[in-house]
N, C-alpha and C positions, 0 to 999 in steps of 0.2 A: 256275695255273702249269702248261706244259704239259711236263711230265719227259720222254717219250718213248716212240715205240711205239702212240700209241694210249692213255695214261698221264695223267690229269691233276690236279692234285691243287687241291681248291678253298680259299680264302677264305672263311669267314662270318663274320660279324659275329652275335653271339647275344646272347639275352638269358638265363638262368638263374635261374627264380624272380625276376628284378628284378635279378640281378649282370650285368654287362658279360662276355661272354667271346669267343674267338675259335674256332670248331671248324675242322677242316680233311675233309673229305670229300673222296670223288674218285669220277674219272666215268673210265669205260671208255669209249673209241670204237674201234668197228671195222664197216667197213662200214655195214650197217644197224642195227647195236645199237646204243646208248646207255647205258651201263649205268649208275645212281648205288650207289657207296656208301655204306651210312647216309644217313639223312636230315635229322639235325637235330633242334633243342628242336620242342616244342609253339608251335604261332602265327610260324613262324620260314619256313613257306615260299615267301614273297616273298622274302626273303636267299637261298636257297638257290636258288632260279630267277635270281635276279640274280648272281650269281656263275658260276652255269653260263652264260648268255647273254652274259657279260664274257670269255667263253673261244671264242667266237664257236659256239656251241652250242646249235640249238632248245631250249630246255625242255622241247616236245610231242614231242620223238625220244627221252625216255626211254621205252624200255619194257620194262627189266626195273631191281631193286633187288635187291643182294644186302643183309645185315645182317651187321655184324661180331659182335652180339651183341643184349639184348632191353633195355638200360639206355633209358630215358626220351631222354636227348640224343641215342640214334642212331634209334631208332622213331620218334622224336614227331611227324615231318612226313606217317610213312606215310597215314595214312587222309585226311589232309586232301590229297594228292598221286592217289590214285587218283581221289578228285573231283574235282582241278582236270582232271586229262588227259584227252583223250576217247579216248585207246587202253586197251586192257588192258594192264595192266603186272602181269609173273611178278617174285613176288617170294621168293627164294631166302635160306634160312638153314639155321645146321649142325641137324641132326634131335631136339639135346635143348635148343636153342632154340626151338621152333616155339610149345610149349606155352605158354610166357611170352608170346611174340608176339602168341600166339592170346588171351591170356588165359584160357584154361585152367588152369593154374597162379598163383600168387601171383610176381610179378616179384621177384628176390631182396633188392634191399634195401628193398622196401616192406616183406617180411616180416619183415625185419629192425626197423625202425623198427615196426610192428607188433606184435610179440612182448612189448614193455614198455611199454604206454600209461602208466602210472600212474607210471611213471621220470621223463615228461617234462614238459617248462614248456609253459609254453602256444603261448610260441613256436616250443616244438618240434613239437604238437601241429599247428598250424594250416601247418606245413611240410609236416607228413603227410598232412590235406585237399586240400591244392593238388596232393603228387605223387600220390594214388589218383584225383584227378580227371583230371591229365594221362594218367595211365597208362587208364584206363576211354576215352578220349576218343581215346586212339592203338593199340591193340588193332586187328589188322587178319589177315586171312588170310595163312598162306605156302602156297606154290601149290608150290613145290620144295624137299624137304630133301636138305641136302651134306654128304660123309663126307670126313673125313682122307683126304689125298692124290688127292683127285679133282683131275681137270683139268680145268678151261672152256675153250675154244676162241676165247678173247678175245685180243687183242695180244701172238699170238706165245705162247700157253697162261700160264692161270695157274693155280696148283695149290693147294690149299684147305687149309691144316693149322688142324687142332685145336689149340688153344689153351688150354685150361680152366686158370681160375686165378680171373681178375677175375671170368667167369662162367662154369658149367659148361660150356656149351657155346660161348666164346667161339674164332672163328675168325678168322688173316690169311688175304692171299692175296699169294701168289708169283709174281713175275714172273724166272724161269730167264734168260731169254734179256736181260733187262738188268740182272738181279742187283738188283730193285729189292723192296720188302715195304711191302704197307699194314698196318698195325699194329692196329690199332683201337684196344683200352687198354688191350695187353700192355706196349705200352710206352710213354711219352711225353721230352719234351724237357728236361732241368732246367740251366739256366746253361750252356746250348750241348751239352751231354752227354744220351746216353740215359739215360734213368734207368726204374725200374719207377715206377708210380702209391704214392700215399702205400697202405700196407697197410691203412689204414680201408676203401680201397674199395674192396680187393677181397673178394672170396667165400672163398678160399683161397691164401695168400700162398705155402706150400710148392708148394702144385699149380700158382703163379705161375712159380715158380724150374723146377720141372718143364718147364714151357711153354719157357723161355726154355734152357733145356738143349737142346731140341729145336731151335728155333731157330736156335742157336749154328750148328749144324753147316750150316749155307744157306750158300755166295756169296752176302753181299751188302752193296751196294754203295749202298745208297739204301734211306732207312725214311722212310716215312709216317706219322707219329699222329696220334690226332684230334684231341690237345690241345696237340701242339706244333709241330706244322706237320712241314716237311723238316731231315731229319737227312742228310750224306754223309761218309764216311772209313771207316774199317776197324770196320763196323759189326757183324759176328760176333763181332771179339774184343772189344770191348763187354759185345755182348750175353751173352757165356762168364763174362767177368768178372760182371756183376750178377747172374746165376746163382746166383754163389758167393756174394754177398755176404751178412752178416745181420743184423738191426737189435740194437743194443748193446744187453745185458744189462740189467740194473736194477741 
């Protein structure tokens, strides 16, 4: 779907471990750039090529990938996408991301799932084989680290905030001049409404609300998530509200 500017927000059709799901990604175009954001599950990059060529868009004109963050459903297509393209493609994330990217670090919630083998059933176990395998398989280099409030020079500038919540170094990007935010998974869509992600998944649920404080304060006028597609109306006070809010007592 093309929002505007240079702006486009995608369709996939995914698969998750064997679950049905839908991500929304988006491509930058300006000029000669192509930019994708996130990339998709693991084995998922024929959906993601087909979706961008439904928008009337080379597939081999990407050549650069920003990351919203180092979760498995936004990396997982990287390493299999720098093999299919025959250009170099830079690929850009915020600087205490890069390390998960890289696999240099343990990716956060594998660590998590990690930390208590002996807790889980078998079928939690064989969960955790499948996602160190994704994750070991999508480990890819970043070539550029992005700092809060930087600008890129893409469709009318878009300006990089820090995020940390879901994951430490989790980043949107800003689009000023049409008031529009791709979100990644500071926020998502729930029965027409923004809503934050269930607090299982994130990393730090306060440093969530932190995030979205920050937020608050943008014009804007259009969000992008990756799990719920296009949100439009008076999307700051929203995002003020969920801010405040907090999950009921016991």
């Amino acid at each position: 779907m093309k929002i505007e500017d240079g702006l486009i927000m995608l369709e996939v059709a995914a698969s998750s471990f064997g679950n049905p799901r839908v991500i929304y990604p988006a491509l930058l175009v300006d000029g000669d750039h192509v930019i994708l954001v996130d990339t998709g599950y693991p084995g998922q990059l024929a959906s993601v090529r087909k979706a961008v060529e439904g928008e009337g868009v080379a597939f081999e004109r990407i050549d650069q990938v920003i990351l919203t963050h180092h979760d498995i459903d936004h990396i997982g297509g990287l390493a299999s996408l720098r093999r299919e393209l025959a250009r170099p493609v830079t690929v850009m994330a915020h600087s205490v991301e890069k390390a998960y990217i890289e696999g240099e670090k343990t990716p956060l919630k594998l660590a998590r799932l990690e930390a208590n083998p002996a807790a889980q059933t078998e079928e939690q176990k064989a969960f955790l084989r499948q996602l160190q395998t994704a994750f070991q398989n999508s480990f890819s280099r970043v070539d550029e680290t992005l700092a809060d409030g930087q600008i890129l020079p893409y469709c009318g500038g878009v300006r990089l905030i820090h995020t940390p919540g879901h994951t430490l170094g989790h980043m949107c990007l800003y689009f000023e001049r049409i008031k529009a935010l791709i979100a990644g998974d500071a926020l998502t869509i729930r029965q027409g409404e923004l809503a934050m992600l269930d607090p299982a998944l994130n990393y730090d649920t306060e440093l969530c609300r932190q995030s979205l404080r920050k937020l608050a304060q943008l014009d804007i006028d259009l969000v992008i998530t990756y799990h719920g597609g296009l949100y439009r109306g008076d999307a700051a006070r929203r995002i003020g509200a969920l801010s405040e809010e907090r999950e009921p007592g016991p």
